[in-house]
mmCIF file of the N, C-alpha and C atoms, coordinates in Angstrom:
data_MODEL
# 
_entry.id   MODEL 
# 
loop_
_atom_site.group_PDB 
_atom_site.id 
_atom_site.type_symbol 
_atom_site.label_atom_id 
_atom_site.label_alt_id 
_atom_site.label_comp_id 
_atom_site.label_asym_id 
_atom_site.label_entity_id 
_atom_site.label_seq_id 
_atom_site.pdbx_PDB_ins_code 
_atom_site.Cartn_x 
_atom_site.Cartn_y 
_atom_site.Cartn_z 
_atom_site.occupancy 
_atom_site.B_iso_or_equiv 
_atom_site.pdbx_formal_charge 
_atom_site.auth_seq_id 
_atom_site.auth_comp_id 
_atom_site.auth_asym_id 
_atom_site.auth_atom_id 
_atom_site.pdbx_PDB_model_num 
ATOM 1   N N  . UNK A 1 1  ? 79.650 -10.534 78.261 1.00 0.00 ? 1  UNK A N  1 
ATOM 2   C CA . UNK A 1 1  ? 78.517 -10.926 79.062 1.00 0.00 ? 1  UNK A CA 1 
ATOM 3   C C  . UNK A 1 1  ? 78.670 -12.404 79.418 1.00 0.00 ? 1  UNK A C  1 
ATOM 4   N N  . UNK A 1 2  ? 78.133 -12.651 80.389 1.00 0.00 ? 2  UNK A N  1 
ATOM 5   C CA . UNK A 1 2  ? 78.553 -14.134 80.980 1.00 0.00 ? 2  UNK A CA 1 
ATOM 6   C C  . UNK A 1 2  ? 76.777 -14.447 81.072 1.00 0.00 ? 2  UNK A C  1 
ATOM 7   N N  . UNK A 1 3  ? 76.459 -15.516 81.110 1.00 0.00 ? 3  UNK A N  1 
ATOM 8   C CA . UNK A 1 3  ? 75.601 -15.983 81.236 1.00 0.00 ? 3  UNK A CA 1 
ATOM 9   C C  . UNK A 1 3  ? 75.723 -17.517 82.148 1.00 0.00 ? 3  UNK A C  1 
ATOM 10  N N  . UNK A 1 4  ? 74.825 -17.768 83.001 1.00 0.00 ? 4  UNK A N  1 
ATOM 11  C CA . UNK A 1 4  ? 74.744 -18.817 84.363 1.00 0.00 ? 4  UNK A CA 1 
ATOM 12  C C  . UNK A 1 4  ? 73.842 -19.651 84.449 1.00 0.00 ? 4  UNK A C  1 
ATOM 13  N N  . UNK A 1 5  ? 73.675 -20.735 83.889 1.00 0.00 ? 5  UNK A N  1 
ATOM 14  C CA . UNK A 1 5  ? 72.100 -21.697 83.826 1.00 0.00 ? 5  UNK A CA 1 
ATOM 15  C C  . UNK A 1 5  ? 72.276 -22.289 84.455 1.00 0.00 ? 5  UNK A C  1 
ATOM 16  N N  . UNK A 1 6  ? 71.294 -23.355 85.083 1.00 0.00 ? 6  UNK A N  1 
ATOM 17  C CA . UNK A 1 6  ? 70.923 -23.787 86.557 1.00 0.00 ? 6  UNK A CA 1 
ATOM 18  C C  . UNK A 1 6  ? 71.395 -24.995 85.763 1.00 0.00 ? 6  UNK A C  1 
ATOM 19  N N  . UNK A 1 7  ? 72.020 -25.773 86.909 1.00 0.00 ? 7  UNK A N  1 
ATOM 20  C CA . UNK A 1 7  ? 72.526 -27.248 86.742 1.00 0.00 ? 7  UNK A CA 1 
ATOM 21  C C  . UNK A 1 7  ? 70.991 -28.130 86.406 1.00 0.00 ? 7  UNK A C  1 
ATOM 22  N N  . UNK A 1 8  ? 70.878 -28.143 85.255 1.00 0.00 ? 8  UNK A N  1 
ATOM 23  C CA . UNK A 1 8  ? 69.634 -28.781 85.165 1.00 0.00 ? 8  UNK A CA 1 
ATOM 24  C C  . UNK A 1 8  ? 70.050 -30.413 84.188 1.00 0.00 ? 8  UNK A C  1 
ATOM 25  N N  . UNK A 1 9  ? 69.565 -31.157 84.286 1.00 0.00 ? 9  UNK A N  1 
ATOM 26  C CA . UNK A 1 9  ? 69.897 -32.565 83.893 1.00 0.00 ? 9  UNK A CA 1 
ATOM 27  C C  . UNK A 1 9  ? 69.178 -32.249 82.170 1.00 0.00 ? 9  UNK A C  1 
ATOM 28  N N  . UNK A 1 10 ? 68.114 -31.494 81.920 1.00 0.00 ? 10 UNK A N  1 
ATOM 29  C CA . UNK A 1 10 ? 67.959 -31.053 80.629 1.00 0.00 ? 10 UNK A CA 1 
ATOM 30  C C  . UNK A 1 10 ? 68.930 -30.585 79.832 1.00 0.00 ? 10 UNK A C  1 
ATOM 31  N N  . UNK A 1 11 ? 69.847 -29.918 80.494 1.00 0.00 ? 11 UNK A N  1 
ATOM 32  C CA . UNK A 1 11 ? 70.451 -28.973 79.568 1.00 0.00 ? 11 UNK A CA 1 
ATOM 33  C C  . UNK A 1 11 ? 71.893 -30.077 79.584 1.00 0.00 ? 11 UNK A C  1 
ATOM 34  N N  . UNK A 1 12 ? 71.878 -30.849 80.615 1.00 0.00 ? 12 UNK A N  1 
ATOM 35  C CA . UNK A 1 12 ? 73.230 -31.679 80.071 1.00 0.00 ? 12 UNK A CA 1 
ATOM 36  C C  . UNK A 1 12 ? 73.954 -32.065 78.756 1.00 0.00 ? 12 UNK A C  1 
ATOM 37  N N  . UNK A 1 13 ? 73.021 -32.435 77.927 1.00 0.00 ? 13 UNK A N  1 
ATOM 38  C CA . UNK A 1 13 ? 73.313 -33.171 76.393 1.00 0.00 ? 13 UNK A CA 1 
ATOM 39  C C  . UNK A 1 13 ? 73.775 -31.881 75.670 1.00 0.00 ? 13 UNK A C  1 
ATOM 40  N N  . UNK A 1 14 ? 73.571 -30.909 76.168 1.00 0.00 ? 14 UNK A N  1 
ATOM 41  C CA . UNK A 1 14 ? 73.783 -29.271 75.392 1.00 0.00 ? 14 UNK A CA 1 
ATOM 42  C C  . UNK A 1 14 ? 75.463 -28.961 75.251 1.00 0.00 ? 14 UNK A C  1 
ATOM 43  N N  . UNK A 1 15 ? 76.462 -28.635 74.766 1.00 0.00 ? 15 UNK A N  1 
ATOM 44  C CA . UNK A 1 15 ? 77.606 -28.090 74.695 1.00 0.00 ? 15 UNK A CA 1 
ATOM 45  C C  . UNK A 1 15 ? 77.569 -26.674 74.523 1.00 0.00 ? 15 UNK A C  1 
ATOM 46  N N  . UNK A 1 16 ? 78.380 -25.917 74.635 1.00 0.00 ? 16 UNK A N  1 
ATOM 47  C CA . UNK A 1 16 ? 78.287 -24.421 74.798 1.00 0.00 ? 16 UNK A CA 1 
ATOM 48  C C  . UNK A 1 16 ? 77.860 -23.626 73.155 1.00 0.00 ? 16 UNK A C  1 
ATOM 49  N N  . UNK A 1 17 ? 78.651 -24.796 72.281 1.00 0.00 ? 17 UNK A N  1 
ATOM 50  C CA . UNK A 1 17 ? 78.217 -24.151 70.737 1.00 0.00 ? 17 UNK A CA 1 
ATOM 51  C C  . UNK A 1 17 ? 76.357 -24.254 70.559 1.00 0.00 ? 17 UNK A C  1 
ATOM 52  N N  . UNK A 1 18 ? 76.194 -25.598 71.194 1.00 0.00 ? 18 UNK A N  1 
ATOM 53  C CA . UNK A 1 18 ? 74.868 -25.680 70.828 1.00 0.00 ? 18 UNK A CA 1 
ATOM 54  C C  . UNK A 1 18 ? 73.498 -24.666 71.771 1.00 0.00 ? 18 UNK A C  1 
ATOM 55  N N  . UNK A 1 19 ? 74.261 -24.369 72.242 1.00 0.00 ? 19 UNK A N  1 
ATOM 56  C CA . UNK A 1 19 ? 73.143 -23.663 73.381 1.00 0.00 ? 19 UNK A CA 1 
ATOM 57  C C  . UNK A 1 19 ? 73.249 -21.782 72.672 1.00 0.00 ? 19 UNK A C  1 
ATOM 58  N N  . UNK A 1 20 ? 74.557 -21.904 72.166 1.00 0.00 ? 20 UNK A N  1 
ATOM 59  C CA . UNK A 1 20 ? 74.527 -20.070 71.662 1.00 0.00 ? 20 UNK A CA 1 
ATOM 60  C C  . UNK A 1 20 ? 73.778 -19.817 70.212 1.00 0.00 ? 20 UNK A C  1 
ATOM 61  N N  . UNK A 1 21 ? 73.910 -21.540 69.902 1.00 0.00 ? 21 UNK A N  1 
ATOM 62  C CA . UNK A 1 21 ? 73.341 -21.196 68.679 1.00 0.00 ? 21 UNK A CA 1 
ATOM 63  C C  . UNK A 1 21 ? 71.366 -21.381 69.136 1.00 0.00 ? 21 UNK A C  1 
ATOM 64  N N  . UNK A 1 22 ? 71.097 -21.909 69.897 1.00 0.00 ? 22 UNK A N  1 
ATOM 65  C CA . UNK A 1 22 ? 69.508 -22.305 70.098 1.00 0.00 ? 22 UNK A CA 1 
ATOM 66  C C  . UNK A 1 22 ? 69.248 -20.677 70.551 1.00 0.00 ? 22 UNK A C  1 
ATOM 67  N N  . UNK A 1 23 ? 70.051 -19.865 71.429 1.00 0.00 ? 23 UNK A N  1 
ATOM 68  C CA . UNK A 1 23 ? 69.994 -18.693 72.001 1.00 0.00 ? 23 UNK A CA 1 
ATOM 69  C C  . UNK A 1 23 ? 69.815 -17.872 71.143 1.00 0.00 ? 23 UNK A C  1 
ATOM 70  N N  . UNK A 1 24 ? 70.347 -17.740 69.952 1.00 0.00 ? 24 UNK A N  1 
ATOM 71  C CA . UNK A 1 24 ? 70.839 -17.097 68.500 1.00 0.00 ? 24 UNK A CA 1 
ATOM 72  C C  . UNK A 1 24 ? 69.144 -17.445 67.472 1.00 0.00 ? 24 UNK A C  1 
ATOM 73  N N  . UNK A 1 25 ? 69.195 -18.094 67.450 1.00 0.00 ? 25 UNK A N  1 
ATOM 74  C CA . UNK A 1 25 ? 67.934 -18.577 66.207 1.00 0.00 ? 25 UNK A CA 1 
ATOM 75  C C  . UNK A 1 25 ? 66.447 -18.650 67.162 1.00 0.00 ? 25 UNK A C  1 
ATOM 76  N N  . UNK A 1 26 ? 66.737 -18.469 68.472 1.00 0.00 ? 26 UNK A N  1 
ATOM 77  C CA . UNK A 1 26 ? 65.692 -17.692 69.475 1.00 0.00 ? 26 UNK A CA 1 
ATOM 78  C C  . UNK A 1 26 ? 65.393 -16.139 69.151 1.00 0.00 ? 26 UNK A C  1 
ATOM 79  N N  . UNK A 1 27 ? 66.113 -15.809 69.318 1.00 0.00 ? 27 UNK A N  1 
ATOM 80  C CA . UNK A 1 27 ? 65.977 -14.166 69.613 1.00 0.00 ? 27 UNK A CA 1 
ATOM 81  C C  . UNK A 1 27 ? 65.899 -13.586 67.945 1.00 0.00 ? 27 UNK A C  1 
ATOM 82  N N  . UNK A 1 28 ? 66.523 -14.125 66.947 1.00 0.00 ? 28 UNK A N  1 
ATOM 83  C CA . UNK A 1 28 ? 66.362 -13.832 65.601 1.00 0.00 ? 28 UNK A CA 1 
ATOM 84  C C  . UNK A 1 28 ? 65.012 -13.750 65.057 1.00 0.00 ? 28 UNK A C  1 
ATOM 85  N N  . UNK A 1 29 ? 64.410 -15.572 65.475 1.00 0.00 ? 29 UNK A N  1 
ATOM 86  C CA . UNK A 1 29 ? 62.977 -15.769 65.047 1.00 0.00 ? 29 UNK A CA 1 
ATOM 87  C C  . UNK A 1 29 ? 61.932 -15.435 65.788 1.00 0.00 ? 29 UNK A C  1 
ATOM 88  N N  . UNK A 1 30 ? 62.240 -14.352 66.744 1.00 0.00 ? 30 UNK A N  1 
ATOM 89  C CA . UNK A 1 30 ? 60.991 -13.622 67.912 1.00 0.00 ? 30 UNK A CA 1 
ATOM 90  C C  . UNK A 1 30 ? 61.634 -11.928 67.585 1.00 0.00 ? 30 UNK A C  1 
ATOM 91  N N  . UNK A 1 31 ? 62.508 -12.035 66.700 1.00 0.00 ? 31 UNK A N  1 
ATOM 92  C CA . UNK A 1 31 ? 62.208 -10.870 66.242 1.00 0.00 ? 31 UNK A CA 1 
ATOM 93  C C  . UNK A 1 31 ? 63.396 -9.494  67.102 1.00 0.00 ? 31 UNK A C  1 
ATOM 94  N N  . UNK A 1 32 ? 64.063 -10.509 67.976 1.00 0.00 ? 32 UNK A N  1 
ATOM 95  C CA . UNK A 1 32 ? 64.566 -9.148  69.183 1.00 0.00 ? 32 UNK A CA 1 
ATOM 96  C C  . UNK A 1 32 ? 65.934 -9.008  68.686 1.00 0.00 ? 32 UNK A C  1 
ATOM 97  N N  . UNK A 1 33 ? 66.667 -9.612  67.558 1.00 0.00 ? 33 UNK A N  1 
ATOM 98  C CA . UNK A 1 33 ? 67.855 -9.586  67.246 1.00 0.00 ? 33 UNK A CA 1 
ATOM 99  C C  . UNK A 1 33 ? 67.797 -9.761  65.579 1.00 0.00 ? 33 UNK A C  1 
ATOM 100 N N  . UNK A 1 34 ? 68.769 -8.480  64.539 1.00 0.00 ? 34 UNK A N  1 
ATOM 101 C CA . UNK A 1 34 ? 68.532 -8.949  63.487 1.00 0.00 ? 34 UNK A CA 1 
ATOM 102 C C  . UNK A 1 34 ? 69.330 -10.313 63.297 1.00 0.00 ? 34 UNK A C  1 
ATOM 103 N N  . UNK A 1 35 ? 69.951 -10.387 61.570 1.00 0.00 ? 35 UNK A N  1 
ATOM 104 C CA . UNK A 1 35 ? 70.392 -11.765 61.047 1.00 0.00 ? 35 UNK A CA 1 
ATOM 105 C C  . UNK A 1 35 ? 72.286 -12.075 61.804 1.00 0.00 ? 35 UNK A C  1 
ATOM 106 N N  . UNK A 1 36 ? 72.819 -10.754 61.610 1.00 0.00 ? 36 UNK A N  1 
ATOM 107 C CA . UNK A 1 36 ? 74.035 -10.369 61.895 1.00 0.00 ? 36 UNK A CA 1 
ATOM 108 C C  . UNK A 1 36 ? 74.333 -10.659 62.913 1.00 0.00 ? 36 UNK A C  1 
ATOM 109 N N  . UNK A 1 37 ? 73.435 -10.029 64.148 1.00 0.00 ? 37 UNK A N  1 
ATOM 110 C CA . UNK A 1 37 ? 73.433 -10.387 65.567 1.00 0.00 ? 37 UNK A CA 1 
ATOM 111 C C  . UNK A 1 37 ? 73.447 -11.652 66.196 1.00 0.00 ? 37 UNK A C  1 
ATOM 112 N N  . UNK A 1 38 ? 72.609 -12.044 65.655 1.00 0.00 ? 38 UNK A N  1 
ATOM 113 C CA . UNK A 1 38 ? 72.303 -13.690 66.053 1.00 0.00 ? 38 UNK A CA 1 
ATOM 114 C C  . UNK A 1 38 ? 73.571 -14.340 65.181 1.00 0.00 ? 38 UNK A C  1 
ATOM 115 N N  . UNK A 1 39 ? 74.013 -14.422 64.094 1.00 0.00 ? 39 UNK A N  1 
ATOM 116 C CA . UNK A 1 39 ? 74.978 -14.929 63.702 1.00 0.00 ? 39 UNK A CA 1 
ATOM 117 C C  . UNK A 1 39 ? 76.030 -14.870 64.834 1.00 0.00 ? 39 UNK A C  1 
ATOM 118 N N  . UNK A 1 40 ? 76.368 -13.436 65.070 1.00 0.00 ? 40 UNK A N  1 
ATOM 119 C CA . UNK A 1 40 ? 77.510 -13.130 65.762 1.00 0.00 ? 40 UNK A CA 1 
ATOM 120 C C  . UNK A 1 40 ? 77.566 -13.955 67.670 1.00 0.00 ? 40 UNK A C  1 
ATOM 121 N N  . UNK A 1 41 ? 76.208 -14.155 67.814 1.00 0.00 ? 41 UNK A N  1 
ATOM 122 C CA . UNK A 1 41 ? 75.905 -14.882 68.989 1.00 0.00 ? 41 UNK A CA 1 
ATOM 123 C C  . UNK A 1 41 ? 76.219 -16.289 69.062 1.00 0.00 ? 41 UNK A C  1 
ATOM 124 N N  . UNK A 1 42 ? 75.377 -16.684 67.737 1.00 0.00 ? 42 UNK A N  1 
ATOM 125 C CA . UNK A 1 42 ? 75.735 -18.210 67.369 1.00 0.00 ? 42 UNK A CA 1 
ATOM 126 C C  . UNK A 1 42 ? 77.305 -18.630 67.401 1.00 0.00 ? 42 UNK A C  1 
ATOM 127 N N  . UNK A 1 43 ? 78.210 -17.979 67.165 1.00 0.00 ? 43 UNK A N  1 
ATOM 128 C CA . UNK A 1 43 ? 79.780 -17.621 66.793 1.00 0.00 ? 43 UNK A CA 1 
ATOM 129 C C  . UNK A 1 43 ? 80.171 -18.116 65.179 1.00 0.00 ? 43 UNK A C  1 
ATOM 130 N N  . UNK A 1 44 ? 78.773 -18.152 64.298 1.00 0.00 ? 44 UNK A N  1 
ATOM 131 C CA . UNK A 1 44 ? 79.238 -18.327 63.238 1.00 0.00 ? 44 UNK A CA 1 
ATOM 132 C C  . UNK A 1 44 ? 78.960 -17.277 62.522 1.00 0.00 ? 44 UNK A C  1 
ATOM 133 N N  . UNK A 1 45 ? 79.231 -17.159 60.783 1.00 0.00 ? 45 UNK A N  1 
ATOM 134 C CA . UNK A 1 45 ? 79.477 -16.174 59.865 1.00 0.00 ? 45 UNK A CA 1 
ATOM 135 C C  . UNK A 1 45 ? 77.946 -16.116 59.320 1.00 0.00 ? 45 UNK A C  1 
ATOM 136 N N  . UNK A 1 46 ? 77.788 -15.090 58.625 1.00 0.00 ? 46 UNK A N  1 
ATOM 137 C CA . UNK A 1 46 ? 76.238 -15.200 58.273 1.00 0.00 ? 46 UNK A CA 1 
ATOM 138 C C  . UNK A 1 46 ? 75.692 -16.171 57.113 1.00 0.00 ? 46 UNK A C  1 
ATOM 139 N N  . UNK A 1 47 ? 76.688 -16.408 56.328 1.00 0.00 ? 47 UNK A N  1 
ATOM 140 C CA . UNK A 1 47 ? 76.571 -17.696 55.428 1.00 0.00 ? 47 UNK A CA 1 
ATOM 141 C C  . UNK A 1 47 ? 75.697 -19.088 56.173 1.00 0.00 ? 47 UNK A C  1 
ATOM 142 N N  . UNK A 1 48 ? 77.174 -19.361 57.259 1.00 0.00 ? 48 UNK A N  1 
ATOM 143 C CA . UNK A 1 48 ? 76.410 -20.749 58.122 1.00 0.00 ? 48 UNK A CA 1 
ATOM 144 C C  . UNK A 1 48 ? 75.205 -20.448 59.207 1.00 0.00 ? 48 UNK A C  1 
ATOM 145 N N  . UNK A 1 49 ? 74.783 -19.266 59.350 1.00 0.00 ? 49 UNK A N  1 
ATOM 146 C CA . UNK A 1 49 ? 73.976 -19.059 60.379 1.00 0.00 ? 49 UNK A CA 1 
ATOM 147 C C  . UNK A 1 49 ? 72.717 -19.232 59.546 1.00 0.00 ? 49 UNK A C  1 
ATOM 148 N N  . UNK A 1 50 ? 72.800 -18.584 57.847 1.00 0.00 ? 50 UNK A N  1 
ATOM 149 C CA . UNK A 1 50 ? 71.149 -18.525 56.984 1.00 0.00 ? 50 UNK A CA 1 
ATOM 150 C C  . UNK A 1 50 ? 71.287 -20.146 56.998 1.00 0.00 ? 50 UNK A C  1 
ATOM 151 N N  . UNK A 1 51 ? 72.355 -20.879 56.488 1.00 0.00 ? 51 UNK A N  1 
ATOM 152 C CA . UNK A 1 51 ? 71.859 -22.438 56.590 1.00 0.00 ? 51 UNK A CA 1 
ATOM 153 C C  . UNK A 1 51 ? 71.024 -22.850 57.406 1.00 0.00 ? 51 UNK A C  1 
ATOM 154 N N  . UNK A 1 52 ? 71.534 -22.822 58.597 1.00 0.00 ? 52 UNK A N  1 
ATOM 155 C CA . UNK A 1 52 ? 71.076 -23.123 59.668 1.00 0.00 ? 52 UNK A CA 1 
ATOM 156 C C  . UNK A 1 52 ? 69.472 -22.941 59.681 1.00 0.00 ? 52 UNK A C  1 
ATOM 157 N N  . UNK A 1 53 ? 69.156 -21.733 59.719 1.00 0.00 ? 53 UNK A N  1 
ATOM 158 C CA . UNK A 1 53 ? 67.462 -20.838 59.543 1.00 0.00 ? 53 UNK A CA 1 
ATOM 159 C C  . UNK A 1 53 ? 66.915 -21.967 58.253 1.00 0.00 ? 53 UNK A C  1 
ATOM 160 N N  . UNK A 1 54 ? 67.667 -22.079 57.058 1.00 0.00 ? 54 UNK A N  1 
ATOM 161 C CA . UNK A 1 54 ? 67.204 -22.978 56.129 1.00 0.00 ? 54 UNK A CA 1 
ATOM 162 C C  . UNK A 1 54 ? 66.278 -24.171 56.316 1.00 0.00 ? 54 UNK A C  1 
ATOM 163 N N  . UNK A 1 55 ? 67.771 -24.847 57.334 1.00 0.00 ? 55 UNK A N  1 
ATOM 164 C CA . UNK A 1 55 ? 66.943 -26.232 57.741 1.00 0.00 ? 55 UNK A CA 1 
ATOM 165 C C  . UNK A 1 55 ? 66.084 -26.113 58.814 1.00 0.00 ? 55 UNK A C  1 
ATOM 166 N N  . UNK A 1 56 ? 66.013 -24.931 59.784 1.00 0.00 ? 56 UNK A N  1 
ATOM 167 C CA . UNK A 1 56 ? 64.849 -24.810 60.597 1.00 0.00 ? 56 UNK A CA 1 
ATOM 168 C C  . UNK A 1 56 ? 64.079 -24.976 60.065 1.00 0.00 ? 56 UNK A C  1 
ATOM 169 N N  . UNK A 1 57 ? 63.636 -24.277 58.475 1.00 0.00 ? 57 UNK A N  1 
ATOM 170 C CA . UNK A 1 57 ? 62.541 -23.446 57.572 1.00 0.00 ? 57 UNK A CA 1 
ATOM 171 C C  . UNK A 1 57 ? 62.269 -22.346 58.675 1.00 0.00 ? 57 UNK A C  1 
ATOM 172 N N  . UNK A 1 58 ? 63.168 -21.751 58.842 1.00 0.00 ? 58 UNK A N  1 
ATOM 173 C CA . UNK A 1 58 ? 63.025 -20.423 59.814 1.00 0.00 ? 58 UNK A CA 1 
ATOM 174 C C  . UNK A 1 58 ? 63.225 -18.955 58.689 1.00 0.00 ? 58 UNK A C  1 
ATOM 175 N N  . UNK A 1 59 ? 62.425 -18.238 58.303 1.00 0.00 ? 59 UNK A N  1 
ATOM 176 C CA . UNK A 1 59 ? 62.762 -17.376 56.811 1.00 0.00 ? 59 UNK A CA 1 
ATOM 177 C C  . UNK A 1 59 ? 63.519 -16.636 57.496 1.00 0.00 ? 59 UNK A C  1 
ATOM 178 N N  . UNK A 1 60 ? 64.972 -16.512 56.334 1.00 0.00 ? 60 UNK A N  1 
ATOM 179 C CA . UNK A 1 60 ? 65.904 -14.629 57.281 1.00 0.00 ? 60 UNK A CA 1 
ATOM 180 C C  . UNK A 1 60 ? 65.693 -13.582 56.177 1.00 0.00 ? 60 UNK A C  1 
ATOM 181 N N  . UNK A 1 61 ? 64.586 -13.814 55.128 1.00 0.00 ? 61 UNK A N  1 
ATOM 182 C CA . UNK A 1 61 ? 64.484 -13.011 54.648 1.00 0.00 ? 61 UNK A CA 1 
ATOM 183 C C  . UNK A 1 61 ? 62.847 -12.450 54.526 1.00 0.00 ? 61 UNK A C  1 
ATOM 184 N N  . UNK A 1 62 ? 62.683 -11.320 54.975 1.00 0.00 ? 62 UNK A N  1 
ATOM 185 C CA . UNK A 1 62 ? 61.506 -10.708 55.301 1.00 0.00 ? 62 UNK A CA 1 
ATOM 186 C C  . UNK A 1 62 ? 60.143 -9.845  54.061 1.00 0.00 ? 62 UNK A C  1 
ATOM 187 N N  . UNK A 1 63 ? 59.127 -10.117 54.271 1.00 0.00 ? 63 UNK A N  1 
ATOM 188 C CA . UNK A 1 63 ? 58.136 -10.127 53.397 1.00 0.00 ? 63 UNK A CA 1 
ATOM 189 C C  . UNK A 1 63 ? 58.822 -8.305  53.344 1.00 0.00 ? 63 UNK A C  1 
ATOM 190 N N  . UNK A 1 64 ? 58.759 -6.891  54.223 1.00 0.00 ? 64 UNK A N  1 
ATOM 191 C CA . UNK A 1 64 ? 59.767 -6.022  54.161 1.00 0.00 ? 64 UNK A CA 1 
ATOM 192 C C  . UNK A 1 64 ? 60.940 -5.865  53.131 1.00 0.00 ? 64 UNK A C  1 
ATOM 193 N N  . UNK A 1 65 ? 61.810 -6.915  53.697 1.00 0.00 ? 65 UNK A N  1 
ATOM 194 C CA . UNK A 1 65 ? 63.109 -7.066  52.850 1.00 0.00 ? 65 UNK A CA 1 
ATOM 195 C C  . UNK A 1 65 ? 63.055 -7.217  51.314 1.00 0.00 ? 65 UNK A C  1 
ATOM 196 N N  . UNK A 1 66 ? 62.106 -7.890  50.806 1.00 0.00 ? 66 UNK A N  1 
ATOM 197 C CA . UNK A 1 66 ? 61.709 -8.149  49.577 1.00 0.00 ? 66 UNK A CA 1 
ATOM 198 C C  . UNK A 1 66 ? 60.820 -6.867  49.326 1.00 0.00 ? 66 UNK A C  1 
ATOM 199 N N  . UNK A 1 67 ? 60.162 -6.331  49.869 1.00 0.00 ? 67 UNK A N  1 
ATOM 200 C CA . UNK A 1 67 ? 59.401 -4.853  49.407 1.00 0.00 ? 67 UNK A CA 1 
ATOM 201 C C  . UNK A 1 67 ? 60.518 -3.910  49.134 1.00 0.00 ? 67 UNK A C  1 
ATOM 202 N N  . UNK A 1 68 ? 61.530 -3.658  50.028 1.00 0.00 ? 68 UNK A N  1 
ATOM 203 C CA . UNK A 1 68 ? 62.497 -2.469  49.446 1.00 0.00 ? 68 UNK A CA 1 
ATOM 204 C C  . UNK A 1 68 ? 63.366 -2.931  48.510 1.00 0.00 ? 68 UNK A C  1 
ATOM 205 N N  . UNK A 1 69 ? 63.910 -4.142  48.719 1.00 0.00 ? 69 UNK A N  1 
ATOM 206 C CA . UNK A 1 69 ? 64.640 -4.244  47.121 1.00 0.00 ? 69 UNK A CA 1 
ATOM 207 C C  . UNK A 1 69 ? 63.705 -4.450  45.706 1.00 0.00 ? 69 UNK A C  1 
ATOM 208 N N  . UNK A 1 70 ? 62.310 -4.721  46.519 1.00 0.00 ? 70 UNK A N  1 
ATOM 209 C CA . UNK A 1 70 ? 61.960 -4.668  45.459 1.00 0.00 ? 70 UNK A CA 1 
ATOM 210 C C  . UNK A 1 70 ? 61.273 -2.838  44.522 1.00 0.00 ? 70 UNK A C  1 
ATOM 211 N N  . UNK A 1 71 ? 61.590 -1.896  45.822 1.00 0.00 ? 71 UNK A N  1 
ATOM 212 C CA . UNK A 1 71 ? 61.307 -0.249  45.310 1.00 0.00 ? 71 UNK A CA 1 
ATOM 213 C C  . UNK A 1 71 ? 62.442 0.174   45.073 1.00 0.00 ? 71 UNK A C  1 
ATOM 214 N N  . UNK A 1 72 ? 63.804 -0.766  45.239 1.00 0.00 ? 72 UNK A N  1 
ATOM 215 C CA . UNK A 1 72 ? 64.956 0.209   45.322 1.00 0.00 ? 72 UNK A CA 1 
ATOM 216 C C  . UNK A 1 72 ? 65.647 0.067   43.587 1.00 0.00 ? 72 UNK A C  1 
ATOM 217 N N  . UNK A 1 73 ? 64.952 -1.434  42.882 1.00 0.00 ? 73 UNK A N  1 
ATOM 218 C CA . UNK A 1 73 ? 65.331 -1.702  41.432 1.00 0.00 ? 73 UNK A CA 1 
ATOM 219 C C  . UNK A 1 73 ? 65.086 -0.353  40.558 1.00 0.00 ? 73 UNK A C  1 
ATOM 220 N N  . UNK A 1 74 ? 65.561 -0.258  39.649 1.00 0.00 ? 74 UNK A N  1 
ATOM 221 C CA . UNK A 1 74 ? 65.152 0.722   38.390 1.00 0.00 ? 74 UNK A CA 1 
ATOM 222 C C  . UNK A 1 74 ? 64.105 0.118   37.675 1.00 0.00 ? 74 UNK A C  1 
ATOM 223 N N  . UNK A 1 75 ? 63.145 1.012   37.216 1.00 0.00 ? 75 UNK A N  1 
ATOM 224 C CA . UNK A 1 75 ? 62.135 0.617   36.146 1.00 0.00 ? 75 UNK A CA 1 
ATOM 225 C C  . UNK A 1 75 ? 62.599 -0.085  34.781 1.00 0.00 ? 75 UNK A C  1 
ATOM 226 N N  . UNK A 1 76 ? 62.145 -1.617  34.467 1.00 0.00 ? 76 UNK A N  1 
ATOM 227 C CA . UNK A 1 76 ? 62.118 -1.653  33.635 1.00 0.00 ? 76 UNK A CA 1 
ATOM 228 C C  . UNK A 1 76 ? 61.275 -1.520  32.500 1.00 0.00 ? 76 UNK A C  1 
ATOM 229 N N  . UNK A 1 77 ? 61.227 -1.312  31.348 1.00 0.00 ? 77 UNK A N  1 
ATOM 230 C CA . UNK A 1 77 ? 60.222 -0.631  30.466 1.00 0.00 ? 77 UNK A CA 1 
ATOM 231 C C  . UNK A 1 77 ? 60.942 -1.715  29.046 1.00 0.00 ? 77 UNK A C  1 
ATOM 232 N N  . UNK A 1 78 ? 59.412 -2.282  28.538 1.00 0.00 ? 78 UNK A N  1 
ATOM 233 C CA . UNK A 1 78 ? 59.573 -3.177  27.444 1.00 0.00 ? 78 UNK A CA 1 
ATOM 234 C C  . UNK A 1 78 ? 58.927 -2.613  26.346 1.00 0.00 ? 78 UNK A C  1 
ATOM 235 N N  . UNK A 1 79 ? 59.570 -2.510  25.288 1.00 0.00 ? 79 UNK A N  1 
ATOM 236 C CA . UNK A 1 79 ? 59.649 -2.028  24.141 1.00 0.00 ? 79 UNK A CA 1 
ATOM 237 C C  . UNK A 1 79 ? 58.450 -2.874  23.517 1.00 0.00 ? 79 UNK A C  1 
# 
């Protein structure tokens, strides 16, 4: 996919890494792309992409995500 932005004097200071990654941690934190996706947009690995969300304080881990691992554990039972 190619993508075409208008010669705008805003977007000058932008380089191509920085614009896939603003594109990437867009669509992640509105929900239209999971963690993987947007990584894979950003062109980094999912390690440097959760950093990234880190220092936003952008969460990649979901109030959801924490409900099923938290039904998928085994019972523990204390003696």
């Amino acid at each position: 996919m190619n993508l075409t932005l208008p010669d705008e004097p805003a977007l000058a200071s932008f380089n191509e890494a920085e614009l896939r990654l603003e594109l990437a941690v867009a669509l992640f934190s509105s929900g239209r792309v999971s963690r993987t996706v947007a990584a894979s947009i950003a062109g980094q690995d999912q390690f440097a992409f959760d950093e990234e969300l880190f220092h936003r304080r952008i969460p990649s881990f979901t109030h959801e995500m924490l409900e099923e691992d938290l039904s998928n554990l085994p019972s523990r039972r204390t003696a």
